[in-house]
C-alpha positions as CSV (number, residue, x, y, z in Angstrom):
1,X,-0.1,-11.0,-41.4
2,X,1.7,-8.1,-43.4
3,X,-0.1,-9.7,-47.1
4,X,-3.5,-9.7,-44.5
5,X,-2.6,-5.8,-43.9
6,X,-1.7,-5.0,-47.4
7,X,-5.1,-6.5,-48.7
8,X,-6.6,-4.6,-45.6
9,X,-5.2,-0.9,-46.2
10,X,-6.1,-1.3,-49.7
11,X,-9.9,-1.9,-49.1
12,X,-10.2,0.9,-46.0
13,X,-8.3,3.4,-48.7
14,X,-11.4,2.1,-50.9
15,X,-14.1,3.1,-48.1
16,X,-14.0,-0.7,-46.7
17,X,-15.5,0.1,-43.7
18,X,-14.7,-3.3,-42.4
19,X,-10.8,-3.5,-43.9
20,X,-10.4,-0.6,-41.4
21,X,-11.9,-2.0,-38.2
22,X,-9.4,-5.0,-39.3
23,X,-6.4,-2.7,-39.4
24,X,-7.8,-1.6,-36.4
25,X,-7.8,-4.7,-34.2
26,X,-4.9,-5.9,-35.6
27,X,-2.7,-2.8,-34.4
28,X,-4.9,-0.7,-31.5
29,X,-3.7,-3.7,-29.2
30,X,0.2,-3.4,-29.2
31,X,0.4,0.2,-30.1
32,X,-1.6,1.2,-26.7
33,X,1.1,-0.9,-25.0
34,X,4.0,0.9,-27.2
35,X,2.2,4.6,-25.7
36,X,2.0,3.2,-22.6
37,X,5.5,3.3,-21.8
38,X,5.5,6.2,-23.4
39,X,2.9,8.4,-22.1
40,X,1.6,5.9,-19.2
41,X,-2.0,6.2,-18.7
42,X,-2.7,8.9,-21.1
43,X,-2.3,5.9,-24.0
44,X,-5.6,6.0,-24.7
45,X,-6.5,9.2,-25.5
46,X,-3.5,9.6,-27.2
47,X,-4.0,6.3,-29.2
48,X,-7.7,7.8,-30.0
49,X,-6.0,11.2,-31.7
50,X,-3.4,8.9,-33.4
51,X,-6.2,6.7,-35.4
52,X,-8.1,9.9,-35.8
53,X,-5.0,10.8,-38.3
54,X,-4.3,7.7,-39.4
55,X,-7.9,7.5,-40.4
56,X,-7.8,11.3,-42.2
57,X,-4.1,10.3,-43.8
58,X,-5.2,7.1,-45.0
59,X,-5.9,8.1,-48.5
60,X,-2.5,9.4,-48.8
61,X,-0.5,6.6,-47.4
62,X,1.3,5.1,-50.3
63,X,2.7,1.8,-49.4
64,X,5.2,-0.1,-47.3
65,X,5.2,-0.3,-44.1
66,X,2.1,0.4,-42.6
67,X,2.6,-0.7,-38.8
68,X,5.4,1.3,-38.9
69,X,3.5,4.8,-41.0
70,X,0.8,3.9,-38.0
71,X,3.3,4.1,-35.2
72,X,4.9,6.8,-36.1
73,X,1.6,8.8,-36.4
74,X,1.2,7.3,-33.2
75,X,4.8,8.9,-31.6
76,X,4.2,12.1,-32.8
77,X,1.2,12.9,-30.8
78,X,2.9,11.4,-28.2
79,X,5.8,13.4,-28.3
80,X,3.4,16.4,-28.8
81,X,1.5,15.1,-25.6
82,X,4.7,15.4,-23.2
83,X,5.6,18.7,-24.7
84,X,2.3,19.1,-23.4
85,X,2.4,17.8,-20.2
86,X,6.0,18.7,-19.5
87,X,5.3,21.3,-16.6
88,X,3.9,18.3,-14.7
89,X,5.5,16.8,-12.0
90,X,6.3,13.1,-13.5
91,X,5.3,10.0,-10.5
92,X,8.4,7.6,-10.4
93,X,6.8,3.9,-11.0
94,X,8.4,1.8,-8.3
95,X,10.1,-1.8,-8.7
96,X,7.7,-3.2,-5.6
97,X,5.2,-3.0,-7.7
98,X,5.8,-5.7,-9.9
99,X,6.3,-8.3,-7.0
100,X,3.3,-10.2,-9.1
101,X,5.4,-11.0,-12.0
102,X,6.9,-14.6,-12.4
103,X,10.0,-15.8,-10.2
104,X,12.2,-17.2,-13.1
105,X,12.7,-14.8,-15.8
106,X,16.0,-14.6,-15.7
107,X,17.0,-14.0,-19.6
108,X,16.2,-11.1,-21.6
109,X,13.9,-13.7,-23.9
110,X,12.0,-14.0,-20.9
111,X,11.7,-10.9,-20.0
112,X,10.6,-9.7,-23.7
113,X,7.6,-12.6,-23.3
114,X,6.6,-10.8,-20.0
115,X,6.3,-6.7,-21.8
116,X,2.2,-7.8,-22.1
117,X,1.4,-7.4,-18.1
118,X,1.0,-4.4,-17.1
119,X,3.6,-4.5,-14.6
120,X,6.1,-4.8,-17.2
121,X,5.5,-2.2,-19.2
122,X,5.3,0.6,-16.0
123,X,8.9,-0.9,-15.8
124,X,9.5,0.2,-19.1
125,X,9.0,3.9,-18.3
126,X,11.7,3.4,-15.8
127,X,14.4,2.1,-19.1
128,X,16.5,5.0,-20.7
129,X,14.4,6.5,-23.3
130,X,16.5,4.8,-26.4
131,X,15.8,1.7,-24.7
132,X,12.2,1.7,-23.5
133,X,11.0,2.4,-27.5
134,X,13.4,0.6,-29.2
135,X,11.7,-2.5,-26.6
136,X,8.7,-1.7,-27.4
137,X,8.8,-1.4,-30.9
138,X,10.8,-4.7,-31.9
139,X,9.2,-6.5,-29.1
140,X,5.8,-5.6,-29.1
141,X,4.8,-3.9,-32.0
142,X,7.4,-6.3,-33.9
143,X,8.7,-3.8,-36.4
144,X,12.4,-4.9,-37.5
145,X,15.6,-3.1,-36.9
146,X,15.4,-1.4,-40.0
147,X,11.7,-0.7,-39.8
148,X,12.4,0.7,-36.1
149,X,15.1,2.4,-37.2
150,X,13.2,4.7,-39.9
151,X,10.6,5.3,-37.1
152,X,13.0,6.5,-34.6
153,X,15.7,8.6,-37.2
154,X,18.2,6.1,-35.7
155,X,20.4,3.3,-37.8
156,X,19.3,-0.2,-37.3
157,X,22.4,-1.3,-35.5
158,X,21.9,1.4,-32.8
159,X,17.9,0.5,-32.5
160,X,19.3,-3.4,-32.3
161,X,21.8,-2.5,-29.1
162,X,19.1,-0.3,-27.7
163,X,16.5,-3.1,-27.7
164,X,19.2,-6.1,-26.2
165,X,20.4,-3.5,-23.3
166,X,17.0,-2.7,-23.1
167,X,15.5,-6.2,-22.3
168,X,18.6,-7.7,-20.6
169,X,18.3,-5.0,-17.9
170,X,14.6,-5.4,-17.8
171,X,15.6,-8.9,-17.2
172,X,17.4,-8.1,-14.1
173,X,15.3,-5.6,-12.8
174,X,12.3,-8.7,-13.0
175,X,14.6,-10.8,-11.1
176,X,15.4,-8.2,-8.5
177,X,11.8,-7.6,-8.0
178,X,11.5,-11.4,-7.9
179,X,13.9,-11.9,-5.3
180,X,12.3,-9.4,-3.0
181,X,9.0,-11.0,-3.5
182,X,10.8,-14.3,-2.0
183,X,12.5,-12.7,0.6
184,X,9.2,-11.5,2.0
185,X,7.6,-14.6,1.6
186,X,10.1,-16.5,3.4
187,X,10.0,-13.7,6.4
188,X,9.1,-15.4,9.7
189,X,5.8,-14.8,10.6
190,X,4.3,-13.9,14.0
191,X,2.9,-16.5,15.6
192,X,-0.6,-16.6,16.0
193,X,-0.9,-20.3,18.4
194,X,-0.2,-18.2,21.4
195,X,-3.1,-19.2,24.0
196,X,-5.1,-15.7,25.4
197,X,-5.2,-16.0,29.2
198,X,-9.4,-16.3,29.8
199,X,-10.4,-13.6,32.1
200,X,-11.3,-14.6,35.8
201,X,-14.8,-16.0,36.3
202,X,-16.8,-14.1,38.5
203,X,-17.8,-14.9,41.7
204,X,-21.2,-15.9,42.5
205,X,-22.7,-12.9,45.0
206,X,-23.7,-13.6,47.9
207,X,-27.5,-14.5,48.9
């Protein structure tokens, strides 16, 4: 993939109009769910003013990395979006609402298959900042430590502990949330065989 994205940068920076919907598919995916446990459900539009850069910039990119030039485009404006949005009362995501999520991930492997559902990454948001990108951006956009580390302005041994506490608590917290979805299901339900008593026939009138 990273020879495929080379040859494709190359041709977009050449006016490839196709090389740049390639880069395009190949990255809009995991980077919407990277700003979505950043900025929740303002991704998109901040995704759409991130490729609106990367697209002006592209010219000047000079090599290396490019997920990682693209995502960090891409955490700019969404640090610029919650300076923005700062004044705004923020909506805690609750853990009940990823009761639909499977019963037995129970590992932080597991648990960093599961960050696709949407479910998932609202319980992202909930991680300690450090954690929650450093998740996102080993996990899902698939950056290495290094990589992640240059993105962030943090050393790659810091971005590797922030992304195993990360997913081993996200780990638990599925579990938790899997463990309250059985308890409900195995609740006693009312019963619902209980006979109705028929009301009393009436009685014929008299002729």
């Amino acid at each position: 993939m990273t020879a495929e994205l080379n040859e494709a940068v190359a041709g977009a920076q050449a006016g490839d109009e196709e090389a740049f919907r390639f880069l395009y598919r190949s990255l809009q995916p995991a980077l919407l769910r990277y700003l979505t446990a950043l900025v929740g459900a303002d991704a998109e539009d901040v995704a759409s003013e991130a490729w609106l850069q990367i697209s002006r910039d592209l010219p000047s990119f000079t090599g290396g990395e490019f997920r990682a030039w693209a995502v960090t485009i891409a955490r700019n404006r969404a640090m610029d979006h919650l300076r923005r949005q700062r004044r705004r009362p923020s909506v805690p995501v609750p853990v009940q609402a990823l009761n639909d999520l499977a019963a037995d991930v129970d590992t932080a492997d597991r648990a960093g298959e599961a960050i696709a559902t949407a479910s998932a990454l609202a319980l992202i948001r909930t991680l300690p900042p450090a954690e929650a990108e450093a998740v996102m951006l080993r996990a899902v956009i698939g950056l290495d430590a290094e990589t992640a580390g240059r993105v962030l302005g943090r050393r790659a041994g810091a971005v590797r502990t922030a992304a195993h506490r990360g997913l081993r608590r996200l780990a638990a917290l599925l579990e938790r949330s899997a463990a309250q979805a059985d308890t409900r299901e195995a609740a006693p339900r009312p019963r619902t065989d209980r006979q109705v008593p028929h009301a009393p026939e009436a009685e014929p009138a008299e002729g």
